[in-house]
C-alpha positions in Angstrom: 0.0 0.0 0.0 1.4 3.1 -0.7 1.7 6.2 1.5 -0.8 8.8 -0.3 -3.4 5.6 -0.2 -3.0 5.6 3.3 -3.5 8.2 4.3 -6.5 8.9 2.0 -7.8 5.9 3.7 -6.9 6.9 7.4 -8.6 10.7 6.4 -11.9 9.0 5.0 -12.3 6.6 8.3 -11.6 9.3 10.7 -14.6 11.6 8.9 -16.4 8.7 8.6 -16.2 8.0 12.4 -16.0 11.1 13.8 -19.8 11.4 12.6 -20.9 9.0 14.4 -24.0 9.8 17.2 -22.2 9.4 20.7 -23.8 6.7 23.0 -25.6 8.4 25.8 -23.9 8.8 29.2 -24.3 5.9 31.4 -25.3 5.6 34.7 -21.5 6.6 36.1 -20.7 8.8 39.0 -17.2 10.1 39.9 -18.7 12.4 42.8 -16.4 13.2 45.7 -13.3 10.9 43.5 -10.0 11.9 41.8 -9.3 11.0 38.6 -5.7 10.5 37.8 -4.8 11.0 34.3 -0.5 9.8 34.0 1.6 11.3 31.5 4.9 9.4 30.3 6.8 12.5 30.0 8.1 15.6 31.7 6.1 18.5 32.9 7.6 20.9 30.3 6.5 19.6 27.4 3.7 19.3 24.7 2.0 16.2 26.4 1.9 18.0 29.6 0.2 21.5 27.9 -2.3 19.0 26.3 -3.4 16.9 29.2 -3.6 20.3 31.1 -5.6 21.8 28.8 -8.4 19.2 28.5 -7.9 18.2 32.3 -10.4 20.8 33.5 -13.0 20.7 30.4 -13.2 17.0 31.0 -13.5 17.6 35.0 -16.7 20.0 34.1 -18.4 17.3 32.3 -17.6 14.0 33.5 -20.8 12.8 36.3 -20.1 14.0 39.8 -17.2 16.7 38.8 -14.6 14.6 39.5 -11.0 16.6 40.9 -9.2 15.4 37.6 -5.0 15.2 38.3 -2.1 15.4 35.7 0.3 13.4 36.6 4.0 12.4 35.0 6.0 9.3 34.9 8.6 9.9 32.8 11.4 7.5 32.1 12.6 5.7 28.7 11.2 8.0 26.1 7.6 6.9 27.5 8.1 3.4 27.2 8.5 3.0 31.0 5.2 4.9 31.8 3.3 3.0 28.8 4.8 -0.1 30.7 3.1 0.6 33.7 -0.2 1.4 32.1 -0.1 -2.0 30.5 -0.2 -3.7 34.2 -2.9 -1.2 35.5 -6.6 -3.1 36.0 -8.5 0.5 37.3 -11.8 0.1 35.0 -13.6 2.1 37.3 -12.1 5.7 35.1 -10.2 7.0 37.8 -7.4 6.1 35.8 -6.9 7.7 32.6 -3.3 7.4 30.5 -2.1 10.1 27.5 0.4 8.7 24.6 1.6 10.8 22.0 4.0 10.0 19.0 7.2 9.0 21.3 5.4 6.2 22.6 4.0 5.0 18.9 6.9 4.8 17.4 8.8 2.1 19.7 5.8 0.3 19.3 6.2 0.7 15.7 9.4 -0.3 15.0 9.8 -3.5 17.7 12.0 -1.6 20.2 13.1 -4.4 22.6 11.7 -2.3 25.5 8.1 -2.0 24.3 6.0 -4.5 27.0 2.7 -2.7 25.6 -0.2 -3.5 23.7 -2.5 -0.5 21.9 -5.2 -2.8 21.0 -5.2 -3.7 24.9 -6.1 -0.2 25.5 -9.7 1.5 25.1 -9.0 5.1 23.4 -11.6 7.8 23.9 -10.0 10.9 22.5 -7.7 11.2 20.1 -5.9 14.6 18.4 -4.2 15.9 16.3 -1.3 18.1 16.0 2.0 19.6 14.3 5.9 20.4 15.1 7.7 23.9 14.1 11.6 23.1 14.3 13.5 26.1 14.6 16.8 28.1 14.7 18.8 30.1 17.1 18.7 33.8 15.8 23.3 33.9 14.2 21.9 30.6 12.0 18.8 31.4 11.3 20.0 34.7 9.9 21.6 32.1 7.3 18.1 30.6 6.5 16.5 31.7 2.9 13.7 29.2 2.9 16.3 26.7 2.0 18.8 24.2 3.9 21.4 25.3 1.3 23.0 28.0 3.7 23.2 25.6 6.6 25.0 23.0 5.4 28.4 23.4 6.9 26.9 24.3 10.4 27.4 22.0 13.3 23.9 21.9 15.1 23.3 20.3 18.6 20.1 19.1 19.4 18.8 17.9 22.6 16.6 14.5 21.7 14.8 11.9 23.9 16.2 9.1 21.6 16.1 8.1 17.8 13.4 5.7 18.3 10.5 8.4 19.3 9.1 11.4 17.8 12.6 13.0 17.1 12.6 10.8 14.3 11.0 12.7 12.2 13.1 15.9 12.7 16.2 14.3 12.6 15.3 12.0 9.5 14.1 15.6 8.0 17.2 17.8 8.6 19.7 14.4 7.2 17.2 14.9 4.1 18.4 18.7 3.6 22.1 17.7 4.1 22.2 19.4 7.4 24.8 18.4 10.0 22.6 17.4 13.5 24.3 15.8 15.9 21.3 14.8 18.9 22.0 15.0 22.9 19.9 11.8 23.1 18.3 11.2 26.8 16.1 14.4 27.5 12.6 13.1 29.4 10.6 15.9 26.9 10.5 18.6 24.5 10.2 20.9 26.8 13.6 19.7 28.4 15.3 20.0 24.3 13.8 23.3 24.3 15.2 24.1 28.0 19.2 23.1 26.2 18.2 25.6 23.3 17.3 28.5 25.8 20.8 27.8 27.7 22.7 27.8 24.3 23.2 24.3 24.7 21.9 23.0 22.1 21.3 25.4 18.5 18.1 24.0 17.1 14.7 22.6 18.3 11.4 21.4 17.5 8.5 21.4 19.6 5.0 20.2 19.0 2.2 22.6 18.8 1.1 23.0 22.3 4.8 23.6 23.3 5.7 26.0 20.6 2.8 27.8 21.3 3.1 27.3 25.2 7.5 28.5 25.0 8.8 28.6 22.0 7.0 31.5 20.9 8.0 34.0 23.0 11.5 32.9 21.8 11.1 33.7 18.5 9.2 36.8 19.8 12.1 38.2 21.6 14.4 37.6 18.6 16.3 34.4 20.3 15.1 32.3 17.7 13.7 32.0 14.1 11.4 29.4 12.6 12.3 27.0 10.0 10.0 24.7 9.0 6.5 23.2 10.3 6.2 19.2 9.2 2.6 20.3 7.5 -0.7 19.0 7.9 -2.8 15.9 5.8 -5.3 17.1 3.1 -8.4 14.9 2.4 -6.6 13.4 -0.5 -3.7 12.6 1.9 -1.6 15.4 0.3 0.9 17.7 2.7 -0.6 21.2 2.9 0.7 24.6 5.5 -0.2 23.7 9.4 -3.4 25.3 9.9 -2.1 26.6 13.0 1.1 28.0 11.4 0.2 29.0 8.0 2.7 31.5 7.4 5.4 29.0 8.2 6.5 26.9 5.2 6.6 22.9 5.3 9.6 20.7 5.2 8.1 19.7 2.4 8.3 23.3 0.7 12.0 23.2 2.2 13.2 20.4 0.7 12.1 20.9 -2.5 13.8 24.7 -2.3 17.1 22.5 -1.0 19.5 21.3 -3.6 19.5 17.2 -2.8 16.3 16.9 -1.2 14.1 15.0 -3.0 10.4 14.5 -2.3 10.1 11.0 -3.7 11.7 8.2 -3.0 12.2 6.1 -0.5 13.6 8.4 2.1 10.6 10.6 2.0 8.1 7.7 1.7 9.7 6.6 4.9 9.9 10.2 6.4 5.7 11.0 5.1 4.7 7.5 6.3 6.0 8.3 10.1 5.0 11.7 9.9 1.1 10.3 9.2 1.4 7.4 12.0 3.0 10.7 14.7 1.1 14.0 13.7 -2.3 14.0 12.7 -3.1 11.5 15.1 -0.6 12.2 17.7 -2.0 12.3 21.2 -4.6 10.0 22.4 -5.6 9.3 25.9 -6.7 5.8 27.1 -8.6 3.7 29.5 -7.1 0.5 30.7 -8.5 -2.8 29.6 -11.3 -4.2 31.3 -12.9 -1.0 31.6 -16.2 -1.5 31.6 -18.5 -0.5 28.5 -20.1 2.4 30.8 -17.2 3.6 32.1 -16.2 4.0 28.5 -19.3 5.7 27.0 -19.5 8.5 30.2 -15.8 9.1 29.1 -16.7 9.6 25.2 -19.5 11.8 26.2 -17.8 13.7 28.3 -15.3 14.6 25.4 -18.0 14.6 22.8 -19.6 17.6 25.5 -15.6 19.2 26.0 -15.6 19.6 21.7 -19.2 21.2 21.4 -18.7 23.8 24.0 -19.0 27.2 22.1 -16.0 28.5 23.2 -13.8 25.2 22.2 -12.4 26.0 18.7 -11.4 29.7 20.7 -9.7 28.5 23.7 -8.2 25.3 22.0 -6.6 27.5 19.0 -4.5 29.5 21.5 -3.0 26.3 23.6 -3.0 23.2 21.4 -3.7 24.5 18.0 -6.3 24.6 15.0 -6.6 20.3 14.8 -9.8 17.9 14.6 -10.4 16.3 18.2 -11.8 12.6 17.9 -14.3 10.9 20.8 -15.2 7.6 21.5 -15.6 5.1 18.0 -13.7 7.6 15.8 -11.1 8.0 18.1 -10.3 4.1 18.1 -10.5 4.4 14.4 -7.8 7.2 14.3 -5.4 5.0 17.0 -5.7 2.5 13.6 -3.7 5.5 12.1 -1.5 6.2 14.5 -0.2 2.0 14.6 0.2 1.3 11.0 3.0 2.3 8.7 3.8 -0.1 5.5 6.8 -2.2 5.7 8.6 -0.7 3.5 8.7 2.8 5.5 9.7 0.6 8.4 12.3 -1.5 7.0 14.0 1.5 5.5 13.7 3.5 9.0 15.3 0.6 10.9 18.6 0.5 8.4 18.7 4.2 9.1 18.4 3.6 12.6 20.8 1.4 12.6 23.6 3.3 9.9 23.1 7.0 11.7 22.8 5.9 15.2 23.9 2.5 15.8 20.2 1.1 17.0 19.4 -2.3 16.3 16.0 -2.9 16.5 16.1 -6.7 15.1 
């Protein structure tokens, strides 16, 4: 199957789902209780800005107004907190668990530390979102819309490892030529985007809610200068400008203004192919198995009442950006998205893996 098809397919079910009537709330009430909704990341990063942002909207419409905590386990580039979800048997919903692109792609590509199961889990929201990866302000004065001034730079960036979500910026910048050498280890992007603001590490990328929740005010202040966002999915699977950021070009636009960057091929199929299975469907937040059917159905209308508030599309522009939220059936449909890449997009990313950083995944 190729990439496009995919993600024309992936598209059509989401909007296909995503219309579906939401199952009316069951007979669940969380008065007087604390929800506990664990995050496998840091506190300063874009995981962290989303779960806080829907933490209180949920709170307001779950039964009972539950007191609904954010809470981080960070460790392993997620897989330790995904881990320990895994074991957890709470199906009363006073457990609630938020993954994002990091964790996907170990399960993706077989890391050896991956004890999880998706399909285990019961997903009741799902969202979207983007990345902006950006320069400090002497190299960015270099930048003409092209990687072909930044060629013979030595960047430092400060990743959580090869195998997560830095993939795609790192398998990006190799694609314009650029010379990236990763600080692997950091716990989130908001730690990456901590090294930029020290100088100790020269670019960054953050995802939506984190540029818009730090990095802004960095390029506000002149400390840094935006490069590239990684684009959004048309209906026809196409990349088109971030809704969000549409006055920032796409690595897409980039590369093809870069001398040696091809779009085509199999080092973009590979790069498009992990883009769809981390960005448009990048955060999702789970109940553990054995949940019971209830339990699940106050959750999904509890979203489904967070996304019709008049005030949503407002408030949610301003801290996790201009992206379709999916509840309940659609939302398992779009963690079908965010699981799948063809074999070929993996095979190649595993010999990359294993040629630029010395992983071995098999």
């Amino acid at each position: 199957m190729t990439v496009s098809n995919f993600s024309r397919r992936a598209v059509i079910g989401l909007l296909t789902a995503a219309g579906l009537a939401a199952p009316a709330a069951a007979d669940v009430d969380f008065t007087g209780k604390t929800i506990e909704w664990v995050i496998p990341f840091s506190e300063t990063g874009g995981s962290a800005k989303w779960a806080n942002f829907f933490a209180p909207l949920l709170a307001n419409e779950l039964p009972g107004t539950p007191t609904v905590v954010v809470k981080f386990m960070p460790g392993a580039g997620s897989t330790k907190g995904a881990n320990w979800f895994q074991e957890q048997d709470e199906g009363d919903g006073t457990l609630l668990f938020g993954s994002s692109g990091s964790t996907q792609f170990p399960y993706l590509l077989g890391d050896p530390r991956v004890r999880y199961e998706y399909n285990d889990w019961n997903a009741v929201m799902a969202s979207g979102t983007g990345g902006v990866a950006y320069l400090n302000a002497e190299d960015g004065a270099k930048f003409d819309g092209s990687a072909n001034g930044l060629k013979d730079i030595d960047f430092i960036y400060g990743s959580q490892g090869a195998t997560r979500l830095d993939l795609v910026p790192l398998l990006a910048w190799e694609m314009l030529g650029m010379n990236v050498e990763p600080v692997f280890g950091i716990k989130g992007r908001g730690d990456g985007r901590l090294m930029f603001e020290r100088g100790e590490a020269t670019i960054d990328y953050q995802t939506t809610s984190g540029y818009l929740g730090g990095s802004t005010a960095l390029v506000t202040d002149g400390k840094a200068v935006p490069m590239m966002t990684w684009g959004a999915l048309d209906a026809d699977g196409n990349i088109v400008r971030d809704p969000t950021f549409p006055d920032i070009a796409t690595f897409k636009e980039v590369c093809e203004a870069t001398e040696g960057c091809e779009t085509s091929g199999e080092a973009w199929d590979a790069w498009k192919a992990f883009f769809v299975a981390g960005f448009p469907v990048q955060k999702l937040a789970f109940l553990p198995a054995g949940t019971s059917q209830d339990v699940i159905d106050t959750y999904t209308a509890a979203f489904n009442a967070v996304v019709a508030r008049s005030d949503f599309a407002e408030i949610s522009s301003k801290r996790v950006g201009e992206y379709p939220v999916f509840t309940g059936a659609s939302a398992q449909t779009a963690l079908g998205t965010a699981t799948n890449v063809p074999d070929e997009a993996k095979a190649f990313v595993v010999n990359w893996l294993k040629e630029a950083y010395g992983v071995e995944l098999n």
